[in-house]
N, C-alpha and C positions, 0 to 999 in steps of 0.2 A: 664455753671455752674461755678461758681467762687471757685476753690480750698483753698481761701484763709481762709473758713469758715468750711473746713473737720476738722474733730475729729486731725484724724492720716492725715497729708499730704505729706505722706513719699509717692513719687511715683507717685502723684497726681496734680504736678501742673501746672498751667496752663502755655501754650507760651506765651514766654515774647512779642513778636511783631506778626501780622499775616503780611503774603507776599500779600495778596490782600484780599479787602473786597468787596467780591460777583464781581470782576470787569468781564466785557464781552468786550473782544478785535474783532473786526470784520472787514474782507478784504473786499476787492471790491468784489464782483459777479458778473459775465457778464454770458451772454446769449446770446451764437454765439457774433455781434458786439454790442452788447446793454448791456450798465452795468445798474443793479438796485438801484434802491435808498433805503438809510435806512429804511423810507416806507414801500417800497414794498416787503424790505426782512423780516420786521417785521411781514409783512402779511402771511406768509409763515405760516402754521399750521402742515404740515404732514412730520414727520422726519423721516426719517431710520437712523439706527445705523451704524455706520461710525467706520469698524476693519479696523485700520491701516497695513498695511504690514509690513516683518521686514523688510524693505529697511526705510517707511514713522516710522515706530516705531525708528528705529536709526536716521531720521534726527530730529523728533520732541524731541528725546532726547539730541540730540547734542542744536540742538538751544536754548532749554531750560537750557539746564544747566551753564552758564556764568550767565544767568539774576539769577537764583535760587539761585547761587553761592553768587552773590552780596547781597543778599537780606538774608543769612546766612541760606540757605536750602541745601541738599543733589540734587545730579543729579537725574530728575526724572525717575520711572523704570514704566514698562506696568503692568498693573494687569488685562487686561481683556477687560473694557468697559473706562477704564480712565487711567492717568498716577498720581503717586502719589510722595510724598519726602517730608523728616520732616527736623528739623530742625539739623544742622551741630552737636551742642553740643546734640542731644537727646541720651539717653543712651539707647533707644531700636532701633532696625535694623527694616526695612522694612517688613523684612518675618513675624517676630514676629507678624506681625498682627495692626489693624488700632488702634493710640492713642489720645486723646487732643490735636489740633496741628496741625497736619497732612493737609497736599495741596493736594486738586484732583483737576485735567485739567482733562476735557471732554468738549464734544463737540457734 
């Protein structure tokens, strides 16, 4: 929704750039010596939810955070089923809860 068209836009508007539009980054898959082709891992239908540990919770934040940095977002932090982070200049914190804006990584 386009903030530029509220009454009152005090608090309301929108981020000025997004860090990625819908993009899906994806590594090789192997199976034992066989890697899969994009294909075949698109065939894939049956997920499980994937809890990171806090070991995999600390390096998915470390590695994220240089590129997020770049891109003028905060370090991302865990919220559960995704990792989240808004943008550098936003004047609400994380805790407060999700805004306009706002990046979730999931997987």
């Amino acid at each position: 929704m386009d903030s530029n068209n509220f009454y009152d836009q005090t608090g309301h508007q929108n981020p000025t750039k997004l860090p990625f539009e819908g993009e899906e980054f994806k590594n090789e898959v192997n199976l034992g010596n066989y890697s899969m082709s994009d294909h075949q891992i698109d065939m894939l239908t049956e997920y499980k939810v994937f809890t990171p540990s806090d070991e995999q919770q600390a390096t998915i934040t470390k590695m994220s955070s240089d590129f997020l940095n770049q891109m003028g977002y905060a370090p991302a932090q865990y919220k559960g089923t995704y990792f989240e982070s808004r943008e550098l200049n936003s004047k609400d914190n994380l805790e407060a809860g999700a805004v306009v804006g706002d990046t979730r990584i999931s997987w």
